[in-house]
TIKOL-582858 format. One record per residue: residue number from 1; x, y, z of N, C-alpha, C, CB in turn; chain. Coordinates in nm, 4 decimals, padded with zeros to 6 digits. Each point is the difference from the previous one (the first is absolute). Glycine has a CB too. Layout:
<pts>
PT   i     n.c1     n.c2     n.c3    ca.c1    ca.c2    ca.c3     c.c1     c.c2     c.c3    cb.c1    cb.c2    cb.c3 ch
PT NUM        X        Y        Z        X        Y        Z        X        Y        Z        X        Y        Z  A
...
</pts>
This chain:
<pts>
PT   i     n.c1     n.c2     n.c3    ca.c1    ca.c2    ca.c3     c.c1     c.c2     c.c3    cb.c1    cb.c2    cb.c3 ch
PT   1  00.9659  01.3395  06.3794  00.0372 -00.0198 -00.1386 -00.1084  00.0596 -00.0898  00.1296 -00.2100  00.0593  A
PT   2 -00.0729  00.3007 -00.1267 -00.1439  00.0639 -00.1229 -00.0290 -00.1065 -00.1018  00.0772  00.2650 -00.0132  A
PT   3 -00.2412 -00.2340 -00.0211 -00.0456 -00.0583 -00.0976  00.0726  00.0030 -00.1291 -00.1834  00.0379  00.1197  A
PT   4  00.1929 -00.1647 -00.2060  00.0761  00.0279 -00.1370 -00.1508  00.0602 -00.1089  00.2451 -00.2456  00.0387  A
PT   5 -00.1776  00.3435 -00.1126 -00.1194  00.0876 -00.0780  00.0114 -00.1030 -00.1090  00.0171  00.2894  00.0578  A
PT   6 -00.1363 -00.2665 -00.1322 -00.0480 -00.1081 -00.1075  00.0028  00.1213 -00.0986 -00.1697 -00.2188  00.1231  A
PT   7  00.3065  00.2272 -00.2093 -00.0389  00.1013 -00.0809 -00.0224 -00.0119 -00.1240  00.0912  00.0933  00.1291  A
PT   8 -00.1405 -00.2293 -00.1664 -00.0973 -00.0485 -00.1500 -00.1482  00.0529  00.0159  00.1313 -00.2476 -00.0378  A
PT   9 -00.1765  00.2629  00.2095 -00.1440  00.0259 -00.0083 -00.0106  00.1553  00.0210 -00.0761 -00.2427  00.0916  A
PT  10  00.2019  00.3388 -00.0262  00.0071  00.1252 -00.0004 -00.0273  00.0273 -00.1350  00.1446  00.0234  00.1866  A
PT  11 -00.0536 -00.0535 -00.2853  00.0186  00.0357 -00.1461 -00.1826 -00.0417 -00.0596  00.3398 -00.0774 -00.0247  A
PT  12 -00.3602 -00.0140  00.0498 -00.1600 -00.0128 -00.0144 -00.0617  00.0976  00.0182 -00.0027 -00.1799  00.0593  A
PT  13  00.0186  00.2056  00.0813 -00.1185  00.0976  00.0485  00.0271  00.1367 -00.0437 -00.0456 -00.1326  00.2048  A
PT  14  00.1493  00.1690 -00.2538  00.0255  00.1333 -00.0710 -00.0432  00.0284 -00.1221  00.1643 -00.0040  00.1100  A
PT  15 -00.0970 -00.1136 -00.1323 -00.0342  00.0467 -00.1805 -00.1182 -00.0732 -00.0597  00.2559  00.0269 -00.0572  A
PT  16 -00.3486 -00.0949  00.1535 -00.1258 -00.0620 -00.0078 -00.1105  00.1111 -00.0050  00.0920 -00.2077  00.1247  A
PT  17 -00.0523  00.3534 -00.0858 -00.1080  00.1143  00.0684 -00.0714  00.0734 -00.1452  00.1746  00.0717  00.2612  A
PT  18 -00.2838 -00.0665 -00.2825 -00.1052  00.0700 -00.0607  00.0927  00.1346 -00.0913 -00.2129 -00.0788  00.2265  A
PT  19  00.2957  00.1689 -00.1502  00.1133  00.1064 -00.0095  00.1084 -00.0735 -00.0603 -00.0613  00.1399  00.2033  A
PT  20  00.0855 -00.2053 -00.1822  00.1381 -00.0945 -00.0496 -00.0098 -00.0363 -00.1703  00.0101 -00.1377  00.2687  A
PT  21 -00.1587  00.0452 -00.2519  00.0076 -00.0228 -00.1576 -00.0561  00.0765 -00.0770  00.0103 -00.1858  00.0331  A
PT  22 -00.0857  00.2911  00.0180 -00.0128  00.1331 -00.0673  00.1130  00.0250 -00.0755 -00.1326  00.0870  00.1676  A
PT  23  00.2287 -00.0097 -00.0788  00.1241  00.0231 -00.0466  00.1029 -00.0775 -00.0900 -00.0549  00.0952  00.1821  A
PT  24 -00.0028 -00.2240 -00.1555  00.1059 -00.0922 -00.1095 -00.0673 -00.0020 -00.1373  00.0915 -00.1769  00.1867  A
PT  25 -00.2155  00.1646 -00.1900 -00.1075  00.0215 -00.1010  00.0451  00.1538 -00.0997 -00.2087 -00.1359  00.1981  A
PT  26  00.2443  00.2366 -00.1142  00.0106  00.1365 -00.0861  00.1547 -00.0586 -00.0641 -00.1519  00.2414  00.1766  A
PT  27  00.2131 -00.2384 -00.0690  00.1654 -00.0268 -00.0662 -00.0082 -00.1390 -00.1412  00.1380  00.0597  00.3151  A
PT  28 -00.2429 -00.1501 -00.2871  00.0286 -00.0736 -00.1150 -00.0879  00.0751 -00.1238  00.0482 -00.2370  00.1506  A
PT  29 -00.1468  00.3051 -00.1480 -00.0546  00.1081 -00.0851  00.0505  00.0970 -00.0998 -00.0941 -00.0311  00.1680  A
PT  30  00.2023  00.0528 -00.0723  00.0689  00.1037 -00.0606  00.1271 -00.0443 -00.0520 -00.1096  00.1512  00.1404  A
PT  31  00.1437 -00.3170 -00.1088  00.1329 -00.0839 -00.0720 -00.1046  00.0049 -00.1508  00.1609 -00.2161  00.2388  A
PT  32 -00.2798  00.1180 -00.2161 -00.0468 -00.0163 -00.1010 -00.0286  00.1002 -00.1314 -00.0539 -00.1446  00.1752  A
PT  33  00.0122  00.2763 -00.0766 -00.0306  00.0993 -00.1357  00.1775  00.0347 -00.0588 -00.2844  00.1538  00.1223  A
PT  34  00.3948 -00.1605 -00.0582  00.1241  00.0256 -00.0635  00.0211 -00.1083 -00.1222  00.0961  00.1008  00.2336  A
PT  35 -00.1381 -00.2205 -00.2454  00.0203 -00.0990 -00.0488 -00.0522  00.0223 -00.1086  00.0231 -00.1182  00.1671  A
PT  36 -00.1355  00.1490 -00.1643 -00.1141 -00.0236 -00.1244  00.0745  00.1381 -00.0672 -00.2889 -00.1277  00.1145  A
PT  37  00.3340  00.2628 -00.0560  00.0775  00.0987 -00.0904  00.1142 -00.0368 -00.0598 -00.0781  00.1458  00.1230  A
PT  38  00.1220 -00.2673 -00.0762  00.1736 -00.0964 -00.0563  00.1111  00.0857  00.0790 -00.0564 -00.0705 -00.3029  A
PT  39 -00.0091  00.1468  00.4539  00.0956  00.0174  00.0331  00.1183 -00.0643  00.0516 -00.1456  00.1149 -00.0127  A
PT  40  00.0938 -00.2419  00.1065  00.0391 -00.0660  00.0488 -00.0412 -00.1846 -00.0505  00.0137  00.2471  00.1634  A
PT  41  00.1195 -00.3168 -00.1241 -00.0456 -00.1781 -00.0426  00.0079 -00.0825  00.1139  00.1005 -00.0023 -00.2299  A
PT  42 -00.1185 -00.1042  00.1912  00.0344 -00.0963  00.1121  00.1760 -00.0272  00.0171 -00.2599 -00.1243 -00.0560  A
PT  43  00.2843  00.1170  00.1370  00.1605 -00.0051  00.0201  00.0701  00.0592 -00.0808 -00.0122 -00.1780  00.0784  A
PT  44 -00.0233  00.3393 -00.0610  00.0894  00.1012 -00.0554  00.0780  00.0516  00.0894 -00.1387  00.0498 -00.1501  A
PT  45  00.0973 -00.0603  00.3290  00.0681  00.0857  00.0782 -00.0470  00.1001  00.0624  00.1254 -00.0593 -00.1148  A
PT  46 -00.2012  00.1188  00.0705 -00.0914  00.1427 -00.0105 -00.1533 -00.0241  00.0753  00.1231  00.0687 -00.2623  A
PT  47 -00.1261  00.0300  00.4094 -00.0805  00.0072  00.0115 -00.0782  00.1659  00.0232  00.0849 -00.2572  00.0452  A
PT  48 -00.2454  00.2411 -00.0070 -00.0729  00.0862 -00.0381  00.0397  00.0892  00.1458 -00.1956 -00.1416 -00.1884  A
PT  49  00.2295  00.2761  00.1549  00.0213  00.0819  00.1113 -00.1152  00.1092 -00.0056  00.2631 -00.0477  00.0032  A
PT  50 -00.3011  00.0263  00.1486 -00.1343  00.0595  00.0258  00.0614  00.1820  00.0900 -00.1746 -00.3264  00.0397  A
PT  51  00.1718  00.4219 -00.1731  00.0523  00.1314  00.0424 -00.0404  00.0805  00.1127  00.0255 -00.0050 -00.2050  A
PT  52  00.0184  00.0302  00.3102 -00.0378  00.0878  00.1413 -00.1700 -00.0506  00.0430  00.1768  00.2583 -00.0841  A
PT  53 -00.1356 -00.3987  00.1145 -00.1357 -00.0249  00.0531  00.0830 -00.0861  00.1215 -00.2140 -00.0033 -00.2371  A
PT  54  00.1496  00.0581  00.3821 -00.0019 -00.0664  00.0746 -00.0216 -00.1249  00.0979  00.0157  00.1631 -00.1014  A
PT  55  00.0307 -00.1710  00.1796  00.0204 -00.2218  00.0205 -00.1734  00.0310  00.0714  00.3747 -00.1445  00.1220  A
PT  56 -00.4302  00.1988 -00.1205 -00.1709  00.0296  00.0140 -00.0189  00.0178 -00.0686 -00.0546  00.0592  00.1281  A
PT  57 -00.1277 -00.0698 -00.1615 -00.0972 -00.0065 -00.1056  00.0150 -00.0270 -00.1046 -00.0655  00.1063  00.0853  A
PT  58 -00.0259 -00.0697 -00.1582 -00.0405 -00.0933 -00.1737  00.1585  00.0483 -00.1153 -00.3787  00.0602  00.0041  A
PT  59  00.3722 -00.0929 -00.0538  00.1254 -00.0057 -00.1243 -00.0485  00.0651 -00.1107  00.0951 -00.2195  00.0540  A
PT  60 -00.2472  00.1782 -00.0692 -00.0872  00.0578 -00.0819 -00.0041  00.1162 -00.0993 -00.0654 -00.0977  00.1643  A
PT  61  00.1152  00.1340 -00.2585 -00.0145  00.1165 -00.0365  00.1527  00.0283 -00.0013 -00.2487  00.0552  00.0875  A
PT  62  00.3263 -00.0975 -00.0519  00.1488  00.1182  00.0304  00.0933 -00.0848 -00.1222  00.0097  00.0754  00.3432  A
PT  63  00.0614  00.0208 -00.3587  00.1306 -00.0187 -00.1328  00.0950 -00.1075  00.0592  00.0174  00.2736 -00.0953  A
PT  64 -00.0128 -00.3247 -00.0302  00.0774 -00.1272  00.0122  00.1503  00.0343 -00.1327 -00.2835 -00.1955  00.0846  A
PT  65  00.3964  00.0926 -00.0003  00.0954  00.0358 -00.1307  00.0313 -00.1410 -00.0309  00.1198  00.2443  00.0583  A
PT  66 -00.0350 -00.3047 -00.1119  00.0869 -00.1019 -00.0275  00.1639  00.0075  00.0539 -00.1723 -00.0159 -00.1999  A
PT  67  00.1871 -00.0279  00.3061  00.1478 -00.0254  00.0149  00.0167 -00.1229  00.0239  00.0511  00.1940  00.0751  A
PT  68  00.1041 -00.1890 -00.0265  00.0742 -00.1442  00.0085 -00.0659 -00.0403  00.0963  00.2225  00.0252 -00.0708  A
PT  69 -00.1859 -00.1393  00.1191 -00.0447 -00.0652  00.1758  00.1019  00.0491  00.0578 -00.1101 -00.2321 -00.0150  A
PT  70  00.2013  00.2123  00.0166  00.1052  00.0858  00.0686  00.0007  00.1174  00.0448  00.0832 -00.1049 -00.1017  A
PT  71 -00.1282  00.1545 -00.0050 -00.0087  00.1865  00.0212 -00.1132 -00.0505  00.1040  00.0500  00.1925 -00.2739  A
PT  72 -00.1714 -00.2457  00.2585 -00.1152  00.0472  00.1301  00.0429 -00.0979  00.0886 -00.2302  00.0855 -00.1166  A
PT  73  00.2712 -00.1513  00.1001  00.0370 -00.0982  00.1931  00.0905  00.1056  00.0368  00.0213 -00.3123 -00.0214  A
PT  74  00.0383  00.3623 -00.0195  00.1254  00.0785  00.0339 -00.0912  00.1820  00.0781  00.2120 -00.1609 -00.2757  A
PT  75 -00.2998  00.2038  00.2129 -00.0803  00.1073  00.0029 -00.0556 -00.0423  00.1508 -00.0550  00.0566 -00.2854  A
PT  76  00.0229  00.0412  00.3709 -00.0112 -00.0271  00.1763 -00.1346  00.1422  00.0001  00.3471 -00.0963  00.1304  A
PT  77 -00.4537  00.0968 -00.0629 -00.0492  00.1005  00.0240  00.0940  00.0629  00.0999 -00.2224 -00.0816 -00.0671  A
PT  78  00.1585  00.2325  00.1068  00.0621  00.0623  00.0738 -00.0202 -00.0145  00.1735 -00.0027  00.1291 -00.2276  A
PT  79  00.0793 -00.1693  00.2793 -00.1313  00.0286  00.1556 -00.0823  00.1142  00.0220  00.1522 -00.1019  00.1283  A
PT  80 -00.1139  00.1936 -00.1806 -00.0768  00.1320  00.0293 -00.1125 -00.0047 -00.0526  00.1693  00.1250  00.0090  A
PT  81 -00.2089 -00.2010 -00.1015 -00.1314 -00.0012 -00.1005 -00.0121  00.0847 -00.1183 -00.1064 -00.0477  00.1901  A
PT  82  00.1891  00.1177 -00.2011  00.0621  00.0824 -00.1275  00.0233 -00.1063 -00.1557  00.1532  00.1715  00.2172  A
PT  83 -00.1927 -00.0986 -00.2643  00.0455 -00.1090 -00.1329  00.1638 -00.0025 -00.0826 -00.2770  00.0467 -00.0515  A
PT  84  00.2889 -00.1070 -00.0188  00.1815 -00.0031 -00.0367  00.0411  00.0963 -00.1119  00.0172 -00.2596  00.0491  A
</pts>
């Protein structure tokens, strides 16, 4: 019989990593600087889309737009690593 996975402490250990909250740190950076331009509000719908930057490295620096949530949950990278 296999072990049952504990996946409250997986989700821990992922998004607990040095890289992890890096990355959540830029993405809330770059919510924040949209905000303070009035691009975006609190429960408008709209989030910050981070332009041809890959699910690796920093966010840092790269163009951001305003779309729906929809439009980006909906938006998929490519497998190829190509941008959209």
């Amino acid at each position: 019989m296999a072990k049952k996975r504990n996946y409250k402490q997986e989700y821990k250990d992922y998004h607990g990593t040095p890289e992890q909250i890096k990355r959540r740190a830029q993405r809330n950076a770059a919510r924040r600087a949209a905000a303070k331009r009035g691009a975006v509000r609190k429960g408008d719908g709209k989030e910050v889309d981070h332009i041809g930057s890959n699910r690796k490295g920093s966010l840092n620096n790269k163009k951001v737009r305003v779309i729906s949530k929809r439009a980006n949950r909906r938006k998929q990278p490519r497998r190829d690593g190509s941008e959209d």
